[in-house]
C-alpha positions, 0 to 999 in steps of 0.5 A, a space after each residue: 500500500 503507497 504511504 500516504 502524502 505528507 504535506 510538508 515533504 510532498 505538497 509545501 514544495 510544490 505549491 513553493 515552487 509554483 504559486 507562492 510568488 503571487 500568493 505568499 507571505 509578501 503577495 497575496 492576489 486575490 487575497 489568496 495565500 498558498 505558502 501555509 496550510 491555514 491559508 489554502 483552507 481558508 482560501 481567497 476571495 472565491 473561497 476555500 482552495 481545497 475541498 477535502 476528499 474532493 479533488 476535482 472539485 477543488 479550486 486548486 485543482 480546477 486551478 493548475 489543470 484548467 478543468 472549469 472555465 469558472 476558474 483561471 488557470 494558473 500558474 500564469 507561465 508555465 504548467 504544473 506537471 502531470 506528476 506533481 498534479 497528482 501528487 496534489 489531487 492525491 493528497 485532497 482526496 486523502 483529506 488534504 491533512 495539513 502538517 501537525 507542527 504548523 500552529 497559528 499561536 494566538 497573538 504569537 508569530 505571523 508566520 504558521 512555518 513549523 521552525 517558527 512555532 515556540 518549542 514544546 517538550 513532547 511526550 516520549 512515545 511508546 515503543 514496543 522494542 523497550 530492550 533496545 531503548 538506552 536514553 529517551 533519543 532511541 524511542 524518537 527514533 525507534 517510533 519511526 522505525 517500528 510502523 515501517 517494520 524497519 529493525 535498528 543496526 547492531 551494536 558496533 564492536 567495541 574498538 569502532 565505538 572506542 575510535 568513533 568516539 575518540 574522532 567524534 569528541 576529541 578529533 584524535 583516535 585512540 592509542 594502544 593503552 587507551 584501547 587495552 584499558 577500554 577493552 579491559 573493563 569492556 569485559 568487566 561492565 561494557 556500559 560502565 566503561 562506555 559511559 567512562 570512556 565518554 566521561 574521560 573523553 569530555 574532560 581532555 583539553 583535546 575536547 575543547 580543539 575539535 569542538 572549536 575546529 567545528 565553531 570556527 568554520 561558523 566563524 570563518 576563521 582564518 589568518 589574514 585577511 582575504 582579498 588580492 592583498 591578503 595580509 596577515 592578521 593576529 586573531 589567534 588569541 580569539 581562538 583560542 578562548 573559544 577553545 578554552 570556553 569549550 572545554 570549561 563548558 560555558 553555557 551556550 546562551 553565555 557562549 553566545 552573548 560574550 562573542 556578539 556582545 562581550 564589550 558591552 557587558 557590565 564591567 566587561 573582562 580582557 577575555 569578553 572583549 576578546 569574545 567578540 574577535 567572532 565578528 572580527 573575522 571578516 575580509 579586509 580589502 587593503 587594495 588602494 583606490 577603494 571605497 572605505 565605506 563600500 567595505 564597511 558596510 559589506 563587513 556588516 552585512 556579512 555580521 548580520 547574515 552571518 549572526 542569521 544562519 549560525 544562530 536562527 539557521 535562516 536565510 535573511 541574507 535574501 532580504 539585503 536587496 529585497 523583501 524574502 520570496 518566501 520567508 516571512 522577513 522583510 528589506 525593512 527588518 533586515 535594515 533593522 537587525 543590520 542597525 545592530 551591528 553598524 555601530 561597532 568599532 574595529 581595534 585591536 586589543 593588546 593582551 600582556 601582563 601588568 609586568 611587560 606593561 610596565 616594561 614596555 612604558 619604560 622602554 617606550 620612554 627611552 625610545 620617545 628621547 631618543 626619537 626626538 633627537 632622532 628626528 632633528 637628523 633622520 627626515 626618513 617618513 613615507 611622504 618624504 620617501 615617495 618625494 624621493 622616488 617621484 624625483 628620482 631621474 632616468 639619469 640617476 636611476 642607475 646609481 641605485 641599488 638593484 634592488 631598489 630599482 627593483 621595488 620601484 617597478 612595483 606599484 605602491 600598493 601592492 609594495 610588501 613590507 620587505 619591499 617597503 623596508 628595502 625603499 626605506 633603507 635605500 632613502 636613509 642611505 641617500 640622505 646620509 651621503 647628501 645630510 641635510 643639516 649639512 646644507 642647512 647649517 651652512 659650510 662645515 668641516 668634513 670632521 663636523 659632517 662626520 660627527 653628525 652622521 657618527 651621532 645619527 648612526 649611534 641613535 640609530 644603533 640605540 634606536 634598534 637596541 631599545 626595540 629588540 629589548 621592547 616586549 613583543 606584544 601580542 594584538 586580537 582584533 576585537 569589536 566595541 561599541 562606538 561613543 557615536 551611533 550611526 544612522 541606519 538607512 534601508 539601502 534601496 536595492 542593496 546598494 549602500 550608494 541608495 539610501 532610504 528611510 532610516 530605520 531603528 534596530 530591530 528584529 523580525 516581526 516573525 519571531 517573538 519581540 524583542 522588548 528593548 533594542 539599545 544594543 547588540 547586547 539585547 540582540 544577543 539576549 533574544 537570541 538565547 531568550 527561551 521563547 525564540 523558537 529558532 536558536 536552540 533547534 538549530 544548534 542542537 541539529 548542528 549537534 546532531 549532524 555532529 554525531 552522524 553526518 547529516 542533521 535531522 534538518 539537512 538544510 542546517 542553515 535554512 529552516 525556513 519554508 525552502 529547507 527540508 522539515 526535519 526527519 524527526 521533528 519531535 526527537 528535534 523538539 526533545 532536544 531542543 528542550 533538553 538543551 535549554 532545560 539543562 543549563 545550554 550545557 554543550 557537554 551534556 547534550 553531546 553525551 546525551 546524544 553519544 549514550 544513545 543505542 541510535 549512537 552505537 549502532 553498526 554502520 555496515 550497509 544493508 541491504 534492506 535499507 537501500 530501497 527502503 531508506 537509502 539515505 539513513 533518514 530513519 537512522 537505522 544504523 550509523 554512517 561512515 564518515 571521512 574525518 576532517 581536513 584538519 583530523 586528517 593529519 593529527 590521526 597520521 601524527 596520532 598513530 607516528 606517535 610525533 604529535 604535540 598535545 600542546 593546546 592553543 598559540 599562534 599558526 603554525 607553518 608544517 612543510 607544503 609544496 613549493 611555489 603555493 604562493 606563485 599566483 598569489 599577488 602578494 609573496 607570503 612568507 611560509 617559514 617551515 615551524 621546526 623542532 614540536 611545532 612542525 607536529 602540532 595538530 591540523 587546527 593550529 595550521 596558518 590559513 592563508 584566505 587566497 592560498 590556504 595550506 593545500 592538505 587542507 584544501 584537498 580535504 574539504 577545509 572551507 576557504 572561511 570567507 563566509 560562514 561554513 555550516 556544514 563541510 561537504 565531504 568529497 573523494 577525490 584522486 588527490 586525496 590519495 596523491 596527498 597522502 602518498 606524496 604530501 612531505 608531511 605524511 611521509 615524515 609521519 609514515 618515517 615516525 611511525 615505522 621508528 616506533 616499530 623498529 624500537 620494539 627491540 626483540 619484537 617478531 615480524 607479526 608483533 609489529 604489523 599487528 601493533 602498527 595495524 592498532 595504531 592506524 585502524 583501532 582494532 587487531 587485523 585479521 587474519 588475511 590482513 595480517 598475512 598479506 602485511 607480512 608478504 608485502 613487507 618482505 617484497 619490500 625487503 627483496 626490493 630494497 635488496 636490489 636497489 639500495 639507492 632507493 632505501 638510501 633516499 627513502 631512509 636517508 643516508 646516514 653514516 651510523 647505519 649499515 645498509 642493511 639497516 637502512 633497508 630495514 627501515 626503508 620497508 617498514 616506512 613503506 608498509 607504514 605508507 600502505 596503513 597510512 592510506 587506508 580508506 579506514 585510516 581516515 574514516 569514522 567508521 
């Protein structure tokens, strides 16, 4: 028997799709509105859209198919099709049964849309399978599955729940203790050591990194600052507290208003101000010639689309130039929440200790004394540098160093700093042959002319020395209020050029008021108010997607009218409940969620679930998920056993190819970090905006020059090219096969089987085992014949013998082979 229609899957998208441009929430001809199921019943003004159980006699039949001539067909342009015809005329004769979470809320919202609607706790449904249900999640999901005779996965085995919830709470896998203590107490009580092994897993400092690595994608963190120039930026202290905020569970709605609205809280902290380096991540064009305002203004308009899809998961970019085609959000609403966010300043916070304060005054001071005598014999400053080069003949052209004349073929403002510094020098250098107290003091002597240059180099030399002994302070750029506030004007069209009627700040009439809007303080507060429908569903669903792949709403920034509904919106309503209830404490609805039977399912693929639910939308069984870009390396350096744990700190430079800055326009400068920070974990790598690090690009990592909800996950050829080639994976491959040559006395088999835990989290098989065995004795036999190639592969040290060198050759190049398993890089 066909499953009955469903109006929010099948009907909604079809009456989206053809009718509601002219009968919508902003257009309504006839009076008539198609977008929400109140108003097909109600109808326009010839009366009621659908008349259940009647299709033919409907008027919204009569409408697409042009059955009676008392009706217009509609849509003007174009047809419905024979097969979304039916699916409408179906879905009226079955009753034209209308969504169960689209409410009309007496003197609530406007909008009737489900994600609109205040969040209702539901009661936990009966099911009849109670053995399988561990937290309330698993009756959501089992009250799905039980009409459609559809049984839930087994439990994976205890290694693949160890390494899944390694990957998924920590980004790192499991080590061999880890997995031989867990396994251990398995055998004692297997759900005492599950709810351990998640308790201790909550608690490391790694928690903290991987769950940043995921808000920082929403944040688009990057370090420099986008556009042609792409200059660097110091912000890395930012992220660093949203780290340390994750891993001392600050409460969500907390988390929230420090990051939008920190400076503005009462007696605000170094730490709340640095909270709010959130909105600081936006680009910076530093090209000449631009509008300073245009770029303002983007940088808020990407603050106010951004706040929109992190936290309401809406589209209210849409109404930057018009009112939305299908949400209830209008040009006017969007200008108002834009209000919020035009009055921020932009500086940089200066983070140091009241002792380098204190040190750098007193050194400030000597450089002030010494400046000021400075400035009576040095006149190098750009103004009077740039009338030095625009007076600079052909003819005398020549006598400049190369590499001044060099930087003059580059236009000004695309000059680096080294360039600008080589100008400067090649200046100062001038000026000293021609001094100008020389000529300004009349004749002198040689020997005073010489005293006065002696006494110029000798500040200079003091100058120096003062800067080397001044601390290093280090700079996050930050947002605070302006003592000033800036009109707002609805830009007609989008265009900041086009100003309309001003507007106050405000929030959207289909959301639930915001009583007072001073600042972008009461905006956040709305944000985590209880009655906003929206911001506890869309984290919560973030969390979901988390845990297995896809959110409950697959559209996880759009939960208006042109997003999925979600597959489970009762389970999505529990959540979202539960969450608030208990403090917005990220850490508890995670392990609410990981303690769920759904959780510890078996991915295996099945094969009664392809037809019935090929896309795991019931759950019933997990998914098999490539880990991140950035967890990519750090399972390598992992299991090489060359990772450094050491959390937070600037960008750190690993090896990559050369010439990655060649179509670039400006040179970066990538210093390979030597010594523990060249295996410091993937979140920590420098991100370039115009050429990100390449290892990360060829896995998914998003450019963050807008907001990333979700990564997509690709599976490409270089991907594999990268794991086998990168400098980097081989250096982990090398550590990796020193591990095993130190376990002195250890057989062939003891090592593959130690180095097949580390990669994969479980023992091999029997037939993998032997298969590692036989390769890695081709490989001996090869290298037998080739030492050359063991020389290069293992390096060529004098200590070694070349049969020692052959030795390591063939267990790096095994190491090779588990490093490039699909399994090496997947949550299974």
């Amino acid at each position: 028997m066909a499953e009955p229609i469903d109006y929010a899957r099948d009907v909604r998208p079809i009456l989206t799709k053809q009718c509601v441009a002219c009968h919508g929430a902003t257009k309504q001809s006839a009076e008539l509105r198609l977008d929400t199921h109140a108003g097909i019943v109600k109808g326009g003004n010839s009366g009621p859209a659908v008349v259940a159980k009647n299709g033919a006699g409907s008027r919204l039949i009569q409408a697409v198919t042009g059955s009676s001539k008392d009706v217009t067909r509609m849509p003007p342009k174009g047809a419905v099709v024979a097969d979304e015809i039916a699916t409408l005329r179906r879905w009226i004769d079955e009753g034209a049964i209308g969504p169960a979470m689209e409410e009309a809320v007496a003197g609530g919202p406007i909008s009737t849309h489900w994600s609109f609607q205040p969040i209702r706790r539901p009661v936990t449904p009966a099911v009849l399978d109670k053995k399988w249900i561990r937290n309330p999640i698993d009756a959501f999901i089992l009250a799905e599955l039980e009409p459609k005779k559809v049984r839930p996965s087994p439990e994976a085995p205890p290694t693949t729940l160890l390494r899944r919830l390694h990957l998924d709470l920590t980004g790192l896998p499991p080590t061999i203790d880890d997995i031989e203590q867990f396994l251990k107490a398995w055998k004692a009580n297997p759900d005492q050591a599950y709810e351990a092994a998640i308790d201790r897993l909550l608690a490391s400092p790694h928690y903290g990194e991987m769950q940043a690595r995921q808000w920082l994608d929403l944040a688009r963190y990057a370090d420099s600052n986008g556009f042609n120039i792409d200059a660097p930026r110091s912000i890395w202290k930012y992220r660093d507290w949203v780290i340390d905020a994750l891993n001392r569970d600050m409460p969500f709605d907390r988390f929230t208003i420090e990051q939008l609205a920190g400076d503005l809280l009462p007696n605000a902290t170094r730490e709340q101000k640095i909270a709010t380096g959130f909105h600081r991540n936006t680009l910076i064009n530093q090209e000449g010639g631009i509008d300073l305002e245009q770029f303002r203004v983007e940088s808020v308009v990407d603050r106010v689309n951004t706040t929109g899809s992190v936290w309401l998961g809406v589209t209210i970019g849409c109404c930057q130039c018009h009112d939305h085609k299908f949400d209830a959000f209008s040009q006017r609403e969007y200008y108002q929440f834009f209000a919020f966010f035009n009055n921020c300043d932009e500086p940089s916070l200066e983070i140091m200790t009241p002792e380098e304060e204190k040190r750098r005054n007193a050194v400030r001071s000597q450089l002030a004394a010494v400046e000021k005598q400075w400035e009576r014999l040095d006149t190098t400053n750009a103004k009077a540098i740039r009338q030095w080069e625009l007076a600079i003949t052909d003819e005398n052209r020549s006598t400049l160093a190369k590499a001044v004349r060099d930087v003059f073929a580059v236009a000004e403002n695309g000059r680096n700093a080294k360039q600008k510094k080589i100008l400067e020098d090649g200046y100062r250098f001038a000026d000293q042959i021609r001094h100008p107290l020389g000529a300004l003091l009349g004749p002198v002597s040689a020997v005073t002319h010489a005293g006065l240059l002696e006494t110029r180099f000798e500040l200079q030399k003091r100058h120096a020395d003062l800067k080397r002994r001044e601390p290093q302070v280090v700079t996050t750029m930050v947002i605070q209020e302006r003592p000033e506030p800036r009109t707002t004007r609805v830009m007609l069209g989008g265009d900041f050029t086009r100003q309309g009627v001003p507007v106050k700040a405000g929030t959207p009439a289909a959301l639930p008021p915001l009583e007072k809007a001073d600042s972008r303080l009461d905006l956040a507060r709305w944000l985590v108010d209880r009655r906003n429908p929206l911001t506890a569903r869309v984290a919560v669903n973030r969390y979901w997607g988390q845990f297995f792949g896809i959110g409950l709403v697959e559209t996880e920034n759009d939960f208006g009218t042109q997003g999925t509904p979600p597959s489970h919106p009762v389970l999505l309503d529990y959540l979202a409940d539960e969450f608030m209830e208990n403090g917005w404490s990220v850490k508890q609805m995670h392990k609410l969620i990981v303690m769920s039977a759904a959780y510890r399912q078996s991915s295996n693929a099945r094969p009664d679930l392809a037809i019935v639910d090929p896309r795991n939308r019931l759950l019933a069984r997990q998914t098999r998920l490539r880990v991140p870009a950035e967890t990519v390396r750090d399972v390598a350096l992992t299991a090489s056993g060359l990772l450094n744990p050491k959390v937070g700190g600037p960008g750190i430079f690993p090896p990559q190819p050369e010439g990655m800055y060649r179509f670039t326009q400006i040179d970066k400068a990538w210093k390979e970090s030597d010594g523990d920070d060249r295996y410091r974990r993937g979140m920590y790598t420098y991100f370039w905006r115009s050429a990100p690090h390449p290892a990360l690009v060829v896995f998914d990592a998003p450019d963050s020059t807008t907001t990333c909800t979700r990564r997509s996950r690709s599976n490409t050829p270089l991907q594999a090219l990268t794991l086998l080639n990168d400098v980097g994976f081989n250096d982990y491959a090398a550590g990796l096969a020193k591990q095993l040559l130190a376990m002195k006395s250890a057989e062939d088999a003891q090592r593959v089987q130690r180095a097949f835990i580390l990669c994969t989290g479980r023992p091999p098989g029997e037939r993998e085992q032997a298969r590692l065995l036989r390769f890695l004795q081709q490989q001996r036999s090869d290298f037998e014949s080739d030492a050359q190639a063991a020389r290069q592969l293992a390096g060529a040290s004098t200590a070694d013998s070349d049969g020692q060198r052959i030795e390591r050759a063939a267990w790096i190049m095994l190491a090779r082979v588990l490093m490039n398993l699909d399994e090496f890089i997947t949550r299974e």
